[in-house]
C-alpha positions in Angstrom: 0.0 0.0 0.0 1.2 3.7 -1.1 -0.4 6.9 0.2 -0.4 9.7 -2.8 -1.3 13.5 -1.1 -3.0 16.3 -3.5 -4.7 19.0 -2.9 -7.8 20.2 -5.0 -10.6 22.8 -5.1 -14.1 21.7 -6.3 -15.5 25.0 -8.7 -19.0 23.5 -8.2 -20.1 22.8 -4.9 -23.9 22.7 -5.7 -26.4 20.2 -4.9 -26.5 19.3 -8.4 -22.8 18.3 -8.4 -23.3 16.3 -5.2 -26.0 14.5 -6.7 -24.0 13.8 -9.7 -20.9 12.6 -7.3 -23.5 10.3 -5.8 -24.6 8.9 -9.0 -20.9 7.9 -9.5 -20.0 4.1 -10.3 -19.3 2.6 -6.3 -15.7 2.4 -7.8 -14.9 5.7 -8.4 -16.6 6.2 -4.9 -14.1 3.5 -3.4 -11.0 5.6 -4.5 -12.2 9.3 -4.1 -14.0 10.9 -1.2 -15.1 14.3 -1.6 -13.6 16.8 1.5 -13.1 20.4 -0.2 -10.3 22.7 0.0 -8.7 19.8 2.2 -5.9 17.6 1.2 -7.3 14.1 -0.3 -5.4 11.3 0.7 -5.6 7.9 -1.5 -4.5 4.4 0.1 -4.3 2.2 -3.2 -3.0 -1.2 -3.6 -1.6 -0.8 -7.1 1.2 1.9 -7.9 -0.2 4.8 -9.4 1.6 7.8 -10.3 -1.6 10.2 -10.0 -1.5 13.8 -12.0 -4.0 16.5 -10.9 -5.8 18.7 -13.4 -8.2 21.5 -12.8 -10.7 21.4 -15.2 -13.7 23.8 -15.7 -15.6 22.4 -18.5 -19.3 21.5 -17.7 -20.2 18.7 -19.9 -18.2 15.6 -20.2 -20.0 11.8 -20.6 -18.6 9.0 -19.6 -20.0 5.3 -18.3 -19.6 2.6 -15.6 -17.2 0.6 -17.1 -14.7 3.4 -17.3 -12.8 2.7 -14.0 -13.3 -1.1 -14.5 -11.3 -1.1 -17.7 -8.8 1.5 -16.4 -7.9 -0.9 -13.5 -8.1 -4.5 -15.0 -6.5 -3.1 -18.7 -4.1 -0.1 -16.9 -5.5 1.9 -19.5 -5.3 5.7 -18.5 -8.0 7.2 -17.5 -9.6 10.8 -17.1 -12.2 11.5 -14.9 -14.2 14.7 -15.3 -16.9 15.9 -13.1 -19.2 18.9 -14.0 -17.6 20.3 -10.5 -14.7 20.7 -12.4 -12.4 18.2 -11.0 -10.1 15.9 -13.2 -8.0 13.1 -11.7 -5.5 11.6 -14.5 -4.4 8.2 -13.4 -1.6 7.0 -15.1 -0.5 3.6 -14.4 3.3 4.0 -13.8 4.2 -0.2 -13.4 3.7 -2.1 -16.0 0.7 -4.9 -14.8 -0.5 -5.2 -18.0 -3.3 -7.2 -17.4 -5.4 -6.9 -20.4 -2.7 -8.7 -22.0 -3.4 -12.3 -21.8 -1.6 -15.4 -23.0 -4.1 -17.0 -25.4 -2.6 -20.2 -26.5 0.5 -22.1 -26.1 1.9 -24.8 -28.4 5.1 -25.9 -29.6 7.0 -23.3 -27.4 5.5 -20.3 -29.4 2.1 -18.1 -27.7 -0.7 -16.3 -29.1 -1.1 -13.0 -27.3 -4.3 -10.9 -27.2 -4.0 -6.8 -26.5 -6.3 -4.5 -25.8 -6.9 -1.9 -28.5 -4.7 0.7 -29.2 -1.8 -0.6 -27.8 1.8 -0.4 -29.7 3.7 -3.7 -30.4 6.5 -4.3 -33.0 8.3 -7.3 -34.3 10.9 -8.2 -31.8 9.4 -6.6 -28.4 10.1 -8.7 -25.3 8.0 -9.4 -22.9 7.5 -11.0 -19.1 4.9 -14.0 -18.3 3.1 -13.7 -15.3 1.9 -16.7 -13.4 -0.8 -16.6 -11.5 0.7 -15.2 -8.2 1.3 -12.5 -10.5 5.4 -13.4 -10.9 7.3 -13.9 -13.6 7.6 -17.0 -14.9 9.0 -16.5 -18.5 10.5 -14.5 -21.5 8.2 -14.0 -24.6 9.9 -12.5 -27.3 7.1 -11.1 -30.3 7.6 -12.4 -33.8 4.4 -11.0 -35.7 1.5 -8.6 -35.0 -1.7 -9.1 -36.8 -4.2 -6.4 -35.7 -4.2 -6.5 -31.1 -2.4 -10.1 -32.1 0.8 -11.3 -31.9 2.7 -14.4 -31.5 5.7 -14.9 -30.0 8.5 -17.7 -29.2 9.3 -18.4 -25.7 12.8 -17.5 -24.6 12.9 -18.9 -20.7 10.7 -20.4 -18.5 7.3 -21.7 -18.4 3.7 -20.2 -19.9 0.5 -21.3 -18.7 -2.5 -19.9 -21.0 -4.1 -17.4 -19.5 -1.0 -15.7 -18.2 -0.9 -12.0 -18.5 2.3 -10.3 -19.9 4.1 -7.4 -19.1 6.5 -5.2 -21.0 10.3 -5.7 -20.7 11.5 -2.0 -21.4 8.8 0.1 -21.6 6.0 0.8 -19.1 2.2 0.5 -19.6 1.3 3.7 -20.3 4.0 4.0 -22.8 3.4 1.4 -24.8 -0.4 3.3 -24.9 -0.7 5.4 -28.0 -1.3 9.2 -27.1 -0.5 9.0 -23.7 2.4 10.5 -22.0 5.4 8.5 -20.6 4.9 7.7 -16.8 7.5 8.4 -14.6 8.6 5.6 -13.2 11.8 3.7 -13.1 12.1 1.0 -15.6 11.5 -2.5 -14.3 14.5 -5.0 -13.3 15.8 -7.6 -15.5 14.6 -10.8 -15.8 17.4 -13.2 -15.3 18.5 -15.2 -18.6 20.8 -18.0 -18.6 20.5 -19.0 -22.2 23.6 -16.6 -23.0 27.6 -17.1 -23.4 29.6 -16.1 -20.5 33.1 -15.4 -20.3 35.1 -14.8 -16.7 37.9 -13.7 -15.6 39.1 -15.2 -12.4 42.1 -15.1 -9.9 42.9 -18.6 -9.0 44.4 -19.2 -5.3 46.2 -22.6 -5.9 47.6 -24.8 -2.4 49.8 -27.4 -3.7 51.4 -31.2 -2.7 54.2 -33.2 -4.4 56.0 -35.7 -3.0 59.6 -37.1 -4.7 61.8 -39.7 -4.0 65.7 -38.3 -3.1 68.7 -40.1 -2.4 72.0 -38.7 -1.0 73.7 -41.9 -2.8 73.4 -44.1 0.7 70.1 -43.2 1.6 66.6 -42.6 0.0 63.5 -41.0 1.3 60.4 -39.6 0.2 60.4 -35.4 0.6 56.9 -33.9 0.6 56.9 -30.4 -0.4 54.1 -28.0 0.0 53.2 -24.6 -1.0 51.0 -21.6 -2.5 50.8 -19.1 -5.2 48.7 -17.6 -7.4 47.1 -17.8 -11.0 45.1 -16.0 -13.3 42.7 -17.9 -15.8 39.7 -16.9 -18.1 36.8 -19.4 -18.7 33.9 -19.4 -21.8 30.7 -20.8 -21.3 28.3 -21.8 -23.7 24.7 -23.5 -23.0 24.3 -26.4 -24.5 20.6 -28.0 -24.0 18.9 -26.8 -20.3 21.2 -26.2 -17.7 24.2 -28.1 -19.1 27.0 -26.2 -20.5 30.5 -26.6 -22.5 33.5 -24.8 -20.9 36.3 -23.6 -22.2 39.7 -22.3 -20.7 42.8 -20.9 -20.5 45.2 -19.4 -17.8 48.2 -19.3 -16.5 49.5 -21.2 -13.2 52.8 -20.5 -10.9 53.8 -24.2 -8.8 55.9 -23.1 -6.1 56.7 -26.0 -3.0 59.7 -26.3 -0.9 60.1 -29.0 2.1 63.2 -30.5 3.8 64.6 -33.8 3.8 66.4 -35.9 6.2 69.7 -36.2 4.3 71.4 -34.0 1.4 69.5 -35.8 -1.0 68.4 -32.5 -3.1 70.3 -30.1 -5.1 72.8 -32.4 -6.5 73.3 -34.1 -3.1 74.0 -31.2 -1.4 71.3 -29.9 0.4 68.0 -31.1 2.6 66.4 -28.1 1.2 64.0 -29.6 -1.5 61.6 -27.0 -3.7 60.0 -26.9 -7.4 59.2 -23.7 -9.2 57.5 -23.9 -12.1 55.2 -21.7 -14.2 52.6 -23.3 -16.7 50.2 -22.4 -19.5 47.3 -24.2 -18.9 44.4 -25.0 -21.9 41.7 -27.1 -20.8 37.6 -27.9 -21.4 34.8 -29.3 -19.4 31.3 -30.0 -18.9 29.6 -27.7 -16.1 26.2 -28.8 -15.0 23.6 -25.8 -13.3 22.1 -27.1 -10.0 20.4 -24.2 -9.5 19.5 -21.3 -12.0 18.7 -17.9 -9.6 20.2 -14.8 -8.6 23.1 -17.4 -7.5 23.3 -19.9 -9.7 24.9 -23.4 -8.4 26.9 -25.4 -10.4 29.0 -28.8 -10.6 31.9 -29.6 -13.5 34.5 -31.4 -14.8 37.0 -31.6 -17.1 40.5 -31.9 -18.2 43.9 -29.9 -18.3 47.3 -29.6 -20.3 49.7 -27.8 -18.5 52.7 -26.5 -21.2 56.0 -25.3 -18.7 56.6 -21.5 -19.8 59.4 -21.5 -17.0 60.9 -24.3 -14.3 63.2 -24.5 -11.9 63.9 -27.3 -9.5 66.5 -28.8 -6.5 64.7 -32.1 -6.5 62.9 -32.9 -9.5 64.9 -33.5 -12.7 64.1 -30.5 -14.9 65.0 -32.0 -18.3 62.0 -34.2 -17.6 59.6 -31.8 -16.5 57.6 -31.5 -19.7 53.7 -31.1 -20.8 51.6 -32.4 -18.1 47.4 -33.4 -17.7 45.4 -33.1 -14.7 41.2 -33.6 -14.4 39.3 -31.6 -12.6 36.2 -31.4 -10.6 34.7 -28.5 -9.3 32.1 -26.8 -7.3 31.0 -23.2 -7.6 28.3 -20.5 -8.1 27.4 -17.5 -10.0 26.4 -14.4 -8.4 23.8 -12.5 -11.2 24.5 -8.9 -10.9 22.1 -8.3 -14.1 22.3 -10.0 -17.7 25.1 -8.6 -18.4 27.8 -9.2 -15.5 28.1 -11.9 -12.7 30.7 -12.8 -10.0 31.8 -16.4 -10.2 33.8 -18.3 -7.5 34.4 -21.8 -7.4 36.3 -24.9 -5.3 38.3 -27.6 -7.6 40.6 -30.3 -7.0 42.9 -31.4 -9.8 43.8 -35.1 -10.0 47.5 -35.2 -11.6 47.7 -38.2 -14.4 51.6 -37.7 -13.9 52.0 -39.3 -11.0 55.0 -41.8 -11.3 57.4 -44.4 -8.6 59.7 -41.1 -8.4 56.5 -38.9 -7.9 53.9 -40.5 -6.2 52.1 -37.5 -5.2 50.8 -34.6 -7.0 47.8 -32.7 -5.6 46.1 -29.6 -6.2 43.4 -27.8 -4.9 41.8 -24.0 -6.2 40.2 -21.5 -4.9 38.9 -19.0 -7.2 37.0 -16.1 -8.2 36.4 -12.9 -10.4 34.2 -11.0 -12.7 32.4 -12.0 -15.7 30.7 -10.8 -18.2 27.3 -12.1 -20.2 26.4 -11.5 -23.9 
């Protein structure tokens, strides 16, 4: 509920206008109550953006239904009593609910409008289900006359839906009437589009090798964390599952101590790897859930190409091209259709694992920016 305030004057305050008031449909009656040279104040359930006029002219004829069709259509309406008063009510949201859903088939729908309203090739807009939320995207693909039909973009329709303009409000899809001032509507969420992110990668990393000092061999675990910066593209494949593509580039950096000078040419119990990769990979991302925050599940593979290495306990001539799978667990936070935040938990599951290196583990943490076309 909104309270509007406005002040008016009645010019004609004779029994014959009273009369005339009282003749008034018990809907206009509802929403005005006569109390001159007072300030009027309306409780109404429905956002109006209402626009007082003075009007003195003493012979205007209108009929019961006016209001009805004014507040089931949100057609504008102007109300002029011989007292002079003239209340403009301008619907300023779009309810829309003289346009109804009139058949369904084959995802395309048959929409019905009320006379005089504009529609082109290509508008958009939202289905309303019957608790008056939206439930799908409509996007118009020919007008016949107050006809159109239209393909469904997202979500479900239910005939007998109403619709309601993406863009533009009610009142100015209406020809002849003035744009309300209102703010436009917030998107409808689509994830039917191409994404592509760009996230920083937090890696924590394990690798244990085998050393020997010539007398002695032991297994050195080494540990450590850096950093990485990758960039992922999404494309929907059928419903909520989705091809991924990536690229990126990721710094191993571990260190841990031995027992004996097993490392760096037998010289040292200081153990360490360093090594820099390009990293190309693609996977299969599945949507749990498709809101605001989206919840997803994937997996995949990597290649890992060296750009740089450095080691005092692996052998670096045979540090070469290595392959990891992935799984991964993450969301996406929908700013609008055009930009989201992703983040994301993986664990990468080295197929280079070997008698000399029997561990190799990596887990990510990562997150960024993204952007939707």
């Amino acid at each position: 509920m909104i309270g509007l305030n406005f002040k008016f004057k009645i010019t004609d305050r004779s029994p014959a206008a009273q009369n005339r008031f009282d003749n008034f449909p018990s809907k206009i009656k509802s929403f005005i109550k006569m109390n001159p040279f007072k300030s009027l104040n309306l409780k109404l359930d429905r956002k109006l953006f209402l626009k007082l006029k003075l009007n003195k002219e003493t012979s205007v004829s209108w009929y019961n239904s006016v209001m009805t069709n004014a507040l089931l259509k949100n057609k504008p309406v102007i109300l002029l009593a011989k007292y002079g008063l003239a209340l403009t009510f301008l619907f300023s949201t779009p309810m829309a609910f003289s346009q109804v859903v009139k058949q369904f088939k084959d995802n395309r729908v048959l929409v019905e409008f009320p006379a005089g309203y504009a529609i082109a090739k290509d508008d958009e807009f939202f289905v309303l289900n019957d608790k008056n939320k939206r439930s799908a995207l409509i996007k118009i693909t020919n007008v016949k006359g107050n006809r159109a039909t239209g393909s469904v973009v997202k979500g479900n329709v239910v005939i007998g839906n109403t619709i309601q303009p993406r863009k533009a409000t009610a009142t100015q899809n209406m020809k002849g009437t003035e744009p309300a001032a209102a703010a436009a509507a917030p998107s409808f969420l689509r994830f039917d589009r191409m994404k592509l992110g760009f996230n920083f990668k937090y890696m924590m990393n394990a690798i244990s090798a085998k050393q020997t000092d010539g007398t002695n061999t032991e297994t050195v675990a080494m540990k450590g964390s850096n950093f990485g910066l990758t960039s992922n593209f999404d494309m929907p494949l059928s419903g909520r599952l989705i091809a991924r593509g990536e690229a990126g580039v990721e710094m191993l950096d571990v260190k841990g101590t031995g027992q004996f000078n097993s490392c760096n040419g037998r010289t040292s119990k200081d153990c360490d790897a360093k090594i820099t990769y390009l990293t190309l990979g693609a996977a299969g991302r599945y949507d749990l859930m498709q809101s605001k925050f989206t919840l997803f599940v994937a997996g995949g593979g990597l290649i890992k190409i060296p750009l740089s290495k450095a080691s005092t306990s692996l052998d670096e001539s045979k540090i070469e091209m290595a392959n990891s799978i992935y799984g991964a667990f993450g969301g996406d936070f929908m700013l609008n259709n055009r930009s989201y935040f992703p983040v994301s938990l993986e664990y990468h599951l080295s197929l280079n694992k070997s008698d000399t290196v029997p561990v190799i583990d990596q887990i990510n943490l990562t997150f960024g920016y993204g952007l939707i076309f």
